[in-house]
C-alpha positions in Angstrom: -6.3 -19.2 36.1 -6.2 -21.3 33.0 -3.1 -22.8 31.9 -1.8 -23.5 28.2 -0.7 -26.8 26.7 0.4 -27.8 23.1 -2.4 -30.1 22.5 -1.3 -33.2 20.6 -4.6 -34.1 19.3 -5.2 -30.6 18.0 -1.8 -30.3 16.6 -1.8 -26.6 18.7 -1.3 -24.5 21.4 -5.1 -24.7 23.7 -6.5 -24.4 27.1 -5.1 -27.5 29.0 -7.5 -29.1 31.9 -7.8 -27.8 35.3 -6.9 -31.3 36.9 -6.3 -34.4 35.9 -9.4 -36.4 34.4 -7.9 -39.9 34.1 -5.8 -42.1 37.0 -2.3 -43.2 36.8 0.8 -42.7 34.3 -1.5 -42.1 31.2 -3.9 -39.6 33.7 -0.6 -37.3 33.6 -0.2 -37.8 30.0 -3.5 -36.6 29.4 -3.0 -33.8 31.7 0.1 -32.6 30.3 -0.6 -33.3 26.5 -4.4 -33.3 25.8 -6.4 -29.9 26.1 -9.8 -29.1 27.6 -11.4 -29.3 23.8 -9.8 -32.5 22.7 -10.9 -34.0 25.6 -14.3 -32.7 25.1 -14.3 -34.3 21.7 -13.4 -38.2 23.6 -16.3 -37.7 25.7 -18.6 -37.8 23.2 -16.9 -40.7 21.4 -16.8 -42.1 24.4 -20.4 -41.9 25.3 -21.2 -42.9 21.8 -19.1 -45.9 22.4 -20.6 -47.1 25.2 -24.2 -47.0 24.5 -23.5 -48.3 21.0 -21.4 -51.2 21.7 -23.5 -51.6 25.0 -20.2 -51.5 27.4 -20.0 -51.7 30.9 -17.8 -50.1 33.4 -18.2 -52.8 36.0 -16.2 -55.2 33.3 -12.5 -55.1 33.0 -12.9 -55.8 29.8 -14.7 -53.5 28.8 -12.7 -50.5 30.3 -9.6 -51.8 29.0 -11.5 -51.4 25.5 -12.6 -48.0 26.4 -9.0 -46.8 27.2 -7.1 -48.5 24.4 -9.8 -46.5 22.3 -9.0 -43.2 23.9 -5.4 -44.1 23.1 -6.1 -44.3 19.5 -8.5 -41.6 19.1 -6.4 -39.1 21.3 -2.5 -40.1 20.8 -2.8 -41.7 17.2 -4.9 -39.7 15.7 -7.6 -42.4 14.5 -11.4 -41.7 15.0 -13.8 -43.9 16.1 -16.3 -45.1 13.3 -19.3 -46.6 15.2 -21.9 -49.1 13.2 -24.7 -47.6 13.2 -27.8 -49.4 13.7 -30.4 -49.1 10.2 -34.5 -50.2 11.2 -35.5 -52.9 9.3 -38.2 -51.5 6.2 -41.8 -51.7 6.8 
């Protein structure tokens, strides 16, 4: 059975998650506040992220990146513009 939330990021009512994705205070958050699609949408920014800026999970600092990103993107509303890389002319 799939339960409804009012999905912050979407601005609408949506399918919410079937558990809870993320650990801790802000896993609940998410749960309760972000829906299936939206969170969809992070996982490819977040994938995106990671190979682009080369992060890796086994760092702190890098994971404390990664979620302060996924704050942003999914609470506040700002997107994620990642540099792309441009190959040098022949």
């Amino acid at each position: 059975m799939s339960r409804t939330i009012f999905c912050v990021f979407l601005q609408r009512v949506a399918k919410g998650q079937n558990f809870q994705f993320y650990p801790g205070n802000l896993g609940k958050r998410i749960f309760n506040e972000i829906s299936q699609e939206a969170w969809n949408k992070w996982i490819k920014k977040q994938t995106m992220l990671i190979n682009e800026k080369k992060l890796s999970m086994i760092r702190f600092d890098d994971r404390k990146f990664l979620e302060q990103e996924m704050i942003k993107f999914l609470f506040k509303g700002q997107d994620i513009h990642i540099k792309r890389r441009t190959l040098p002319s022949e």
